[in-house]
C-alpha positions in Angstrom: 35.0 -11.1 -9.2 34.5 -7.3 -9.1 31.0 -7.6 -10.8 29.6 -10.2 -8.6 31.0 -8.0 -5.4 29.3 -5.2 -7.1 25.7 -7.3 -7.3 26.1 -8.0 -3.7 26.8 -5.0 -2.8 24.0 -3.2 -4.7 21.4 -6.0 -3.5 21.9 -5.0 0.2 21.8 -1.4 -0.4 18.0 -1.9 -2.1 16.7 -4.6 1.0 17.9 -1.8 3.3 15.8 0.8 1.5 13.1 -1.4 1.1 12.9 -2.4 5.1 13.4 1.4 5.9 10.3 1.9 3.6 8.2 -0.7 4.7 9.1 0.3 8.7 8.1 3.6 8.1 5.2 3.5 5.7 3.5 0.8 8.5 3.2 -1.9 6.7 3.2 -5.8 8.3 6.1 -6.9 9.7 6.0 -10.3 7.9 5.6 -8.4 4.3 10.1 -8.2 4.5 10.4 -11.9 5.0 8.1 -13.3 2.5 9.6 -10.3 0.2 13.2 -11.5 1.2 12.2 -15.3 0.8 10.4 -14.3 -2.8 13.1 -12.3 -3.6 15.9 -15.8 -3.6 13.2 -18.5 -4.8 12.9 -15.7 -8.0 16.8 -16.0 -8.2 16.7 -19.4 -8.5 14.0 -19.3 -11.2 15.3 -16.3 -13.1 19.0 -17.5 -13.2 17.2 -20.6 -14.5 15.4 -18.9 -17.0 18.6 -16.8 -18.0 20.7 -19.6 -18.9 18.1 -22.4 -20.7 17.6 -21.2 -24.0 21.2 -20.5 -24.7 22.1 -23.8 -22.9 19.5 -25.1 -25.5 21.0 -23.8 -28.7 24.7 -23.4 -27.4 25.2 -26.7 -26.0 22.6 -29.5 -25.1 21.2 -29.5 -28.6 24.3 -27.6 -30.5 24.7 -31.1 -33.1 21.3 -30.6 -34.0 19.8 -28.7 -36.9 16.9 -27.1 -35.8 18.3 -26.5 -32.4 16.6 -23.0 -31.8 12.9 -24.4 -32.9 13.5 -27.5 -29.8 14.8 -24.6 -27.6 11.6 -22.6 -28.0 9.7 -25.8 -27.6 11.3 -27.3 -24.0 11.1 -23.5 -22.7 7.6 -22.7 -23.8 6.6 -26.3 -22.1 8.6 -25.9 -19.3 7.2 -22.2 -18.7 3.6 -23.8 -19.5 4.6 -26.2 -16.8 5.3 -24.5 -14.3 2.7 -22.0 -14.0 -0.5 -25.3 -14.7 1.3 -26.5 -11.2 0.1 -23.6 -9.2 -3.6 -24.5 -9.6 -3.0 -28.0 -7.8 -0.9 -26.3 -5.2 -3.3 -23.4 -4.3 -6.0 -25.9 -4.2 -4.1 -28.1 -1.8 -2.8 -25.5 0.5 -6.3 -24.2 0.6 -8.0 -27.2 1.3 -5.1 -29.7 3.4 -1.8 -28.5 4.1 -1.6 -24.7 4.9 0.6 -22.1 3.2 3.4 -22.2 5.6 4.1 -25.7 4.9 3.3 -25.8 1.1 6.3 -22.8 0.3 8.5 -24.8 2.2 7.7 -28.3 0.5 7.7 -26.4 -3.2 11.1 -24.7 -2.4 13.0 -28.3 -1.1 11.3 -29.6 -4.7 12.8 -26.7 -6.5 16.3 -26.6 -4.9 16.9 -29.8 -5.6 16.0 -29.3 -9.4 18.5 -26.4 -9.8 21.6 -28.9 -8.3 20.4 -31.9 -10.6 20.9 -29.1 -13.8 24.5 -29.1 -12.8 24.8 -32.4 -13.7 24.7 -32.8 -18.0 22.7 -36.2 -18.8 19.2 -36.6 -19.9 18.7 -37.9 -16.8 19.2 -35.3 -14.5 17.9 -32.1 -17.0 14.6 -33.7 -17.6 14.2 -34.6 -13.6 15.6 -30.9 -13.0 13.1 -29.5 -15.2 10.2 -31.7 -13.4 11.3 -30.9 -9.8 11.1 -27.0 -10.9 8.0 -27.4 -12.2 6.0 -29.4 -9.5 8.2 -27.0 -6.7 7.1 -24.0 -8.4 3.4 -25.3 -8.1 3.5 -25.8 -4.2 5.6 -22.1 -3.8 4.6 -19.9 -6.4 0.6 -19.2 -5.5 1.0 -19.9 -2.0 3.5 -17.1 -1.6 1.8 -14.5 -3.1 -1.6 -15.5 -1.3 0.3 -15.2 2.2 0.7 -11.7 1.4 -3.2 -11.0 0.9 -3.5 -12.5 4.0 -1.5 -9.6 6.2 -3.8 -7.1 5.0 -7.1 -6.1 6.0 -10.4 -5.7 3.1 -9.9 -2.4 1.6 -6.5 -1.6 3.4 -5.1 1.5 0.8 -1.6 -0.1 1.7 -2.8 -3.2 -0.3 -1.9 -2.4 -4.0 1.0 -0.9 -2.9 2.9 -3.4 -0.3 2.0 -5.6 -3.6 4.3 -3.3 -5.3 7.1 -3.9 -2.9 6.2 -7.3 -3.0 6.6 -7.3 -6.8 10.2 -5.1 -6.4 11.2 -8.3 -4.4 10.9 -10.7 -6.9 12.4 -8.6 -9.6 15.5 -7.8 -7.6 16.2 -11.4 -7.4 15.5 -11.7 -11.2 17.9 -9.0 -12.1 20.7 -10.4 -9.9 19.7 -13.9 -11.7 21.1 -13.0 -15.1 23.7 -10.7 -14.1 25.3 -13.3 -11.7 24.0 -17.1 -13.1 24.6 -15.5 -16.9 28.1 -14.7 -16.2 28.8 -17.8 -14.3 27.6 -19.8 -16.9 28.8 -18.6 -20.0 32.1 -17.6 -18.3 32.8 -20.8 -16.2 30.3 -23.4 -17.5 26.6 -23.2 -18.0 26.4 -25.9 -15.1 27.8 -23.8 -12.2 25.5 -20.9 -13.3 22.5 -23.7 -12.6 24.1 -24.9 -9.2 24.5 -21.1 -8.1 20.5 -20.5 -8.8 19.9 -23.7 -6.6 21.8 -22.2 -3.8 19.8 -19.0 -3.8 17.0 -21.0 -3.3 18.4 -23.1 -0.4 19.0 -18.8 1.1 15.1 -18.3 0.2 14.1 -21.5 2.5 16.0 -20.4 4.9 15.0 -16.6 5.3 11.1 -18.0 5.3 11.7 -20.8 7.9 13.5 -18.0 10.3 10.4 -15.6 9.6 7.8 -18.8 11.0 10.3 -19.1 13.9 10.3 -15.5 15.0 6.7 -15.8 14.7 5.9 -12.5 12.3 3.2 -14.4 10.2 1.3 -14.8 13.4 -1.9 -17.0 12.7 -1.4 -16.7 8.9 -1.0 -19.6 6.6 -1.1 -22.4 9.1 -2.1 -26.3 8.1 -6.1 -26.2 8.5 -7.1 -27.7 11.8 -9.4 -30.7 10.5 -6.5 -32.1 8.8 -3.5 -31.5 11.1 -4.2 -35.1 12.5 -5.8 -36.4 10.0 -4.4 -40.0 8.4 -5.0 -42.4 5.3 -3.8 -45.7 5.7 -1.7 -44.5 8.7 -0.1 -41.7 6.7 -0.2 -38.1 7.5 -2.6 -35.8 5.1 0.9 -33.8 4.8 3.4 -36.5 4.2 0.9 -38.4 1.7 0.7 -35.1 -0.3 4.6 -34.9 -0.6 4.9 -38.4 -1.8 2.4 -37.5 -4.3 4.5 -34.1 -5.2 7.5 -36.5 -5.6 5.4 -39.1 -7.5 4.4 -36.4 -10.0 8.3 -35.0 -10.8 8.9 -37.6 -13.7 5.4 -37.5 -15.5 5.9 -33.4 -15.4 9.7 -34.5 -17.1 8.1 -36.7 -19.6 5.4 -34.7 -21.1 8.2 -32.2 -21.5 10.3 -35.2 -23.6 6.9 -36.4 -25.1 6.5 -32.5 -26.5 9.3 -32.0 -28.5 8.3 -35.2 -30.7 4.4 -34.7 -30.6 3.4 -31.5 -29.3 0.9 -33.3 -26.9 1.0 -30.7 -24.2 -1.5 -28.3 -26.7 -3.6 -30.8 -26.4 -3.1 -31.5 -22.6 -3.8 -27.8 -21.4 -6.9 -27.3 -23.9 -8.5 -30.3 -21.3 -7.0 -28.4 -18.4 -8.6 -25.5 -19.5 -11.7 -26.7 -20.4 -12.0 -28.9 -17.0 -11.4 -25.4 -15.3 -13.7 -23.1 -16.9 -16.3 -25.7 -16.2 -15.5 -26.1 -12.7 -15.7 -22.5 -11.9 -18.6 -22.0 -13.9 -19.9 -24.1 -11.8 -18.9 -22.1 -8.6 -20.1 -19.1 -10.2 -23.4 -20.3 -11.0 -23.3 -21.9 -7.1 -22.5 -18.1 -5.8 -24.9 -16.7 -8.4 -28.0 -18.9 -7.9 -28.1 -21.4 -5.1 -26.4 -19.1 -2.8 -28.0 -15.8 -4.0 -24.1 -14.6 -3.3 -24.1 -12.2 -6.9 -21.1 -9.9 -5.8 -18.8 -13.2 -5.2 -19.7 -14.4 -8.9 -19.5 -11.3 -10.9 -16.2 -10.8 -8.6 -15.1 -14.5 -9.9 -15.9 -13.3 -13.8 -14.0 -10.3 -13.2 -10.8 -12.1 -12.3 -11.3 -14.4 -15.4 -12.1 -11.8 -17.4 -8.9 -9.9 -15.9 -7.0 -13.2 -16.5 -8.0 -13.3 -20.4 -5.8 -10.0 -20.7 -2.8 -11.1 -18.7 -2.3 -14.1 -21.2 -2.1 -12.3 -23.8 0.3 -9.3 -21.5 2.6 -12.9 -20.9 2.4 -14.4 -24.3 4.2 -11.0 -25.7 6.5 -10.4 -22.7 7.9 -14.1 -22.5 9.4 -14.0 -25.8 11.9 -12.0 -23.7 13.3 -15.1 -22.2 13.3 -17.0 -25.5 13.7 -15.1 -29.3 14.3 -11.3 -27.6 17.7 -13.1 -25.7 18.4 -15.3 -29.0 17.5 -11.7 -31.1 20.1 -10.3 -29.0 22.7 -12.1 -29.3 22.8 -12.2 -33.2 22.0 -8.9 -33.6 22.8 -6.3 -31.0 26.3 -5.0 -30.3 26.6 -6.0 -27.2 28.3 -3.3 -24.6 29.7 -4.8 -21.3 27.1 -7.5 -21.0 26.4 -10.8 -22.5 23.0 -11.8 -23.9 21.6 -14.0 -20.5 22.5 -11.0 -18.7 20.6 -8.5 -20.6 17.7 -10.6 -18.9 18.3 -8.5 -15.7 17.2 -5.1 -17.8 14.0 -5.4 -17.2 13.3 -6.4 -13.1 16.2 -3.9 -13.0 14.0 -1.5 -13.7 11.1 -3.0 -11.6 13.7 -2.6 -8.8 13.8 0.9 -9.7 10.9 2.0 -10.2 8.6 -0.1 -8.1 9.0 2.5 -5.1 8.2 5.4 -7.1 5.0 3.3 -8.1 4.1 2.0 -4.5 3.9 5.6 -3.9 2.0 6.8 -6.2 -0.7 4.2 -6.4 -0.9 5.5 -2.7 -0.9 9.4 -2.9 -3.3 8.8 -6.0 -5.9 6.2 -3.7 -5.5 8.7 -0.6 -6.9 11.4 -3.2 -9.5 9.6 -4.6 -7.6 9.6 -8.4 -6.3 6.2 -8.7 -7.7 4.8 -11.9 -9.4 1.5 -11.6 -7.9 -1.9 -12.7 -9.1 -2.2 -15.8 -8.1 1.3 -16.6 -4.2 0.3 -15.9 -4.6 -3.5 -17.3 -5.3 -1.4 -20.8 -2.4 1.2 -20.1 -0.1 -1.7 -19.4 -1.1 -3.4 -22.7 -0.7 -0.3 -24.2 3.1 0.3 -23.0 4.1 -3.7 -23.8 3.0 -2.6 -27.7 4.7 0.1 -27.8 8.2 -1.7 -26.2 8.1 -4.5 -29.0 7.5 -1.3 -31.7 10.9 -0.1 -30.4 12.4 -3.2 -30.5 10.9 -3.2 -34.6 12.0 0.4 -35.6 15.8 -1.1 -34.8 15.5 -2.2 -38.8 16.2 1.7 -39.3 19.4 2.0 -37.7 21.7 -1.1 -38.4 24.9 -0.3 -38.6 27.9 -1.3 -41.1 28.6 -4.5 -39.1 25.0 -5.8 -39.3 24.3 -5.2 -35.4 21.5 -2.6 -34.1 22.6 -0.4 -31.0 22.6 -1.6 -27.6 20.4 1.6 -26.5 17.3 0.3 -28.4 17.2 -2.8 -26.1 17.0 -0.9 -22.6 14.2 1.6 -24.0 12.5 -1.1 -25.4 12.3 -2.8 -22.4 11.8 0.4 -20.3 7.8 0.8 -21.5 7.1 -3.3 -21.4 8.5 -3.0 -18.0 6.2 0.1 -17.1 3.1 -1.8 -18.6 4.0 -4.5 -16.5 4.3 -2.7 -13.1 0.7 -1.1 -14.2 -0.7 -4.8 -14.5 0.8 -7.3 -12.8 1.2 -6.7 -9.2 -2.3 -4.7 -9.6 -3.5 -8.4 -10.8 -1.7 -9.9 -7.8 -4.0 -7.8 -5.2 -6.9 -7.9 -7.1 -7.3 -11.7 -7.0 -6.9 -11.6 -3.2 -8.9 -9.3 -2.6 -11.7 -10.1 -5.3 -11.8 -14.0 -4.7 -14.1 -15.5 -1.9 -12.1 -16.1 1.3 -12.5 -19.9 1.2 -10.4 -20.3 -1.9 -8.1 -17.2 -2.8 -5.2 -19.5 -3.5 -7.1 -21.9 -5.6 -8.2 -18.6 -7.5 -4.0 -17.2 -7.6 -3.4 -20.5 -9.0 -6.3 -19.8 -12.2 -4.0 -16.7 -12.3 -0.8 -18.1 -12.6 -2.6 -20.7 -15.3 -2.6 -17.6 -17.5 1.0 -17.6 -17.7 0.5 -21.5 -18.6 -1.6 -20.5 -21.9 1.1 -17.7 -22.0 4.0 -19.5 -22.4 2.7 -21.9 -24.7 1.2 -19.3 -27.0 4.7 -17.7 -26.5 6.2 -20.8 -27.8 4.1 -20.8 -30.9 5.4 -16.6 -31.1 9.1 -17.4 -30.6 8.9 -20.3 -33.3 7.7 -17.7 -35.9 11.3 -15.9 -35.8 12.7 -19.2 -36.9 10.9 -19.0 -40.3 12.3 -15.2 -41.8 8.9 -14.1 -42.1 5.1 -14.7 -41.3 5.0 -17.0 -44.3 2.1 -15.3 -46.1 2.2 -11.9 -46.3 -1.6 -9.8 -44.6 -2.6 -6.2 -43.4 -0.7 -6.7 -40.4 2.7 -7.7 -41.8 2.4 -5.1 -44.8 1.7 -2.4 -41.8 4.8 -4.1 -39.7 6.9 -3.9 -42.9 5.9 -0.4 -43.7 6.5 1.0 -40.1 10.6 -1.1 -40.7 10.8 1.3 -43.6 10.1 -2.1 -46.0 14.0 -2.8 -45.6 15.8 -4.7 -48.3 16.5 -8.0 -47.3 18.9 -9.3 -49.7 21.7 -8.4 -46.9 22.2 -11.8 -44.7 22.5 -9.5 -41.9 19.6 -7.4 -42.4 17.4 -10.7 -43.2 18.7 -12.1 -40.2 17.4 -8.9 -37.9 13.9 -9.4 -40.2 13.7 -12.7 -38.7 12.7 -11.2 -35.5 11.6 -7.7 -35.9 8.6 -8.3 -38.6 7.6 -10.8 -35.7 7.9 -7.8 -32.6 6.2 -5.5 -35.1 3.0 -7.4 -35.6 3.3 -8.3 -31.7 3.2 -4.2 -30.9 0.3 -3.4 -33.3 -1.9 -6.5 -32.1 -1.3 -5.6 -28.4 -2.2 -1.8 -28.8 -5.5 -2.8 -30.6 -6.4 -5.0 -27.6 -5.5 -2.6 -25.1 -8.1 -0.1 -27.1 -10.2 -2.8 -26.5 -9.9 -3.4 -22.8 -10.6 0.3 -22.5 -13.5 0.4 -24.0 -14.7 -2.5 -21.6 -13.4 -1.0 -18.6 -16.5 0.1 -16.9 -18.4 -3.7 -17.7 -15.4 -5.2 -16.1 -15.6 -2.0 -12.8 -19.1 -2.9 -12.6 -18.7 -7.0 -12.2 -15.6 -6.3 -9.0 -18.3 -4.1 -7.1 -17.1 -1.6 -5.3 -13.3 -3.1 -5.6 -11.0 -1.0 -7.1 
């Protein structure tokens, strides 16, 4: 009881900060409620995301063999899932329902998929996991979109109320673990799951009383030509939430139908394919017929942009997947279990996102901000170097086969930094780069980067499963020589091996590519013209 008082407690002393910052740096009024709202759907989703691998291994699938290889699967599909949704929920806020209405309609969906997880049959996990997924589709883009919309074109307060944005959802993803970990693996996995559905009932709420008290002003609202609008006597609204509904079991079953065929590889190579051609398409519509070049190059710079945060979330996820399972084989464990340590890292976000706000400010005021591209390769950069720490563990195991507890919070310390240089940096740019008529169509491409992400995580977190890479190459010789080649005839030590030859390769690959992206940097500058 004295932890969770001591969450609560904390979690009110940082939204009071944060309103006193946001009061007196001028920023919009309605930037505290969608960061309040943001901040409980992100509870919800986080104390999800805590809890389902462990749930997985620990108890769903604890008779079965190769429960950690199934685990991996249903959460790289799920996280595939939910982040395909938020290109058919941008696209229909855009075009039919309005913002406003589709956050409200995604978080019902979504609260409603947290209670059913409380409930331990096929049945309900499986429609649980569908609900979340087609919620998160309607919320998620729509969200971040509405918070583009309260600033102005080339407002300098942009990239960093993005920031405090960003410190929003990571404080409800660090109180996620912390409280929903320790609920469920003290109490009962299931009451961990019905405590993330109530933070996202507290979300709804906070959002409906910020459109009461009017501080979005004209922003987000249903566009005017369809308000009225009716097919076969029913609402353009209401016939897209019986849709929504409609679509909660076939998200459910392609998650069943993956763990026996893997179909869903196949599924989002089409949905990627269909979507490259439909914006080349727009491109070549801005380029050509429209003689709009700055709104096409702008539209290949986001993809371009998009390319490199798949490969940022491919790396990072593994934290909700073989980094927790890592943990709890092979780290002694101080005061925390291993769902919890899944609060580390938007603990640090929370800390740090201020400190950032700031200086992405002072640094734009004086003309020394570096460009996007610049911090999409430093934040590439950092994420290599966290998994190396999480590898050079293999020198220090100790007499009991476990690795200290310190390596896990340094490690994550630099992939949280690279993350705070990228992603809520990506978050502005795509509202501010994409053309007015279809910014949340354009978040949800973004978000379909964590789709690709996930599932390539999936593929990442499987590896760990094996002992080694299988055959051994340049880059697991170099992984292996930079572990000190450690002798693996110890269970304990092959164990740790499972999972740190894996990080290993992960931090070399990613600090190649983020040579890379600097070395593109000014081709990429050139295509946002004139953005920053």
């Amino acid at each position: 009881m004295l932890q969770i008082i001591s969450y609560v407690v904390f979690t009110i002393i940082v939204l009071v900060i944060a309103k006193t910052y946001l009061d007196k740096k001028g920023h919009p009024k309605g930037l505290f409620y969608l960061f309040f709202a943001e901040m409980w759907e992100r509870f919800s989703f986080y104390g999800m995301r805590a809890l389902l691998t462990l749930y997985l291994i620990k108890d769903y699938y604890s008779h079965i063999e190769n429960n950690e290889e199934i685990a991996y699967g249903i959460y790289a599909a799920y996280g595939a899932l939910v982040y395909l949704t938020p290109l058919i929920g941008g696209y229909i806020a855009d075009k039919f329902i309005g913002y406003r209405k589709s956050i409200l309609y995604g978080g019902i969906l979504m609260a409603l998929g947290h209670f059913f997880m409380a409930f331990p049959t096929d049945f309900f996990f499986y429609g649980a996991l569908g609900l979340l997924i087609m919620g998160n589709g309607f919320f998620k883009p729509n969200i971040s979109t509405l918070v583009g919309s309260l600033y102005e074109e080339g407002d300098i307060k942009r990239d960093g109320g993005f920031t405090i944005f960003y410190m929003g959802i990571n404080l409800g993803a660090m109180i996620a673990p912390l409280f929903c970990g320790y609920l469920g693996e003290v109490y009962g996995w299931h009451y961990g799951f019905g405590a993330a559905g109530i933070g996202m009932l507290a979300g709804l709420i906070v959002f409906w009383r910020g459109i009461s008290t009017n501080v979005l002003g004209d922003k987000g609202l249903q566009p005017k030509e369809y308000i009225n609008k009716k097919i076969s006597g029913i609402s353009v609204a209401n016939l897209i939430y019986i849709l929504g509904f409609v679509a909660v079991p076939v998200f459910a079953y392609l998650i069943v139908l993956d763990t026996e065929t893997s179909v869903l590889g196949d599924v989002l190579s089409l949905v990627g394919a269909v979507v490259l051609i439909y914006l080349a398409y727009i491109i070549y519509d801005y380029k050509v017929k429209q003689n709009d070049k700055v709104s096409g190059d702008r539209l290949i710079a986001i993809l371009i942009l998009s390319v490199f945060l798949t490969i940022f979330w491919a790396c990072f996820e593994q934290a909700g997947s073989s980094v927790t399972v890592w943990i709890d084989k092979c780290v002694n464990l101080v005061g925390m279990t291993a769902s919890q340590t899944n609060a580390i890292n938007p603990f640090y976000i929370v800390l740090l996102a201020i400190p950032f706000s700031l200086l992405w400010t002072k640094l734009g005021a004086v003309n020394k901000n570096p460009n996007t591209p610049i911090k999409f390769a430093l934040g590439i950069f950092q994420l290599g170097l966290g998994f190396l720490i999480f590898a050079a563990t293999a020198h220090f195991i100790g007499e009991d086969g476990k690795i200290p507890f310190l390596f896990v919070f340094l490690g994550y310390f630099l992939i949280t930094t690279g993350e705070l240089f990228l992603s809520p940096i990506g978050l502005s740019k795509v509202t501010e780069l994409s053309p007015k008529k279809m910014v949340a169509f354009m978040m949800g491409v973004w978000f379909l980067s964590s789709t690709f992400a996930h599932y390539i995580s999936g593929i990442l977190a499987k590896l760990t499963t094996t002992g080694s890479t299988a055959d051994s190459n340049w880059l697991s010789n170099l992984g292996n020589w930079f572990m000190g080649n450690p002798d693996v005839s110890s269970e304990s030590v092959a164990t740790l091996m499972q999972y740190n030859s894996i990080y290993a390769q992960i931090g070399f690959v990613t600090i190649f590519i983020s040579i890379f992206v600097m070395l593109i940097s000014p081709f990429i500058k050139k295509l946002m013209h004139g953005i920053h």
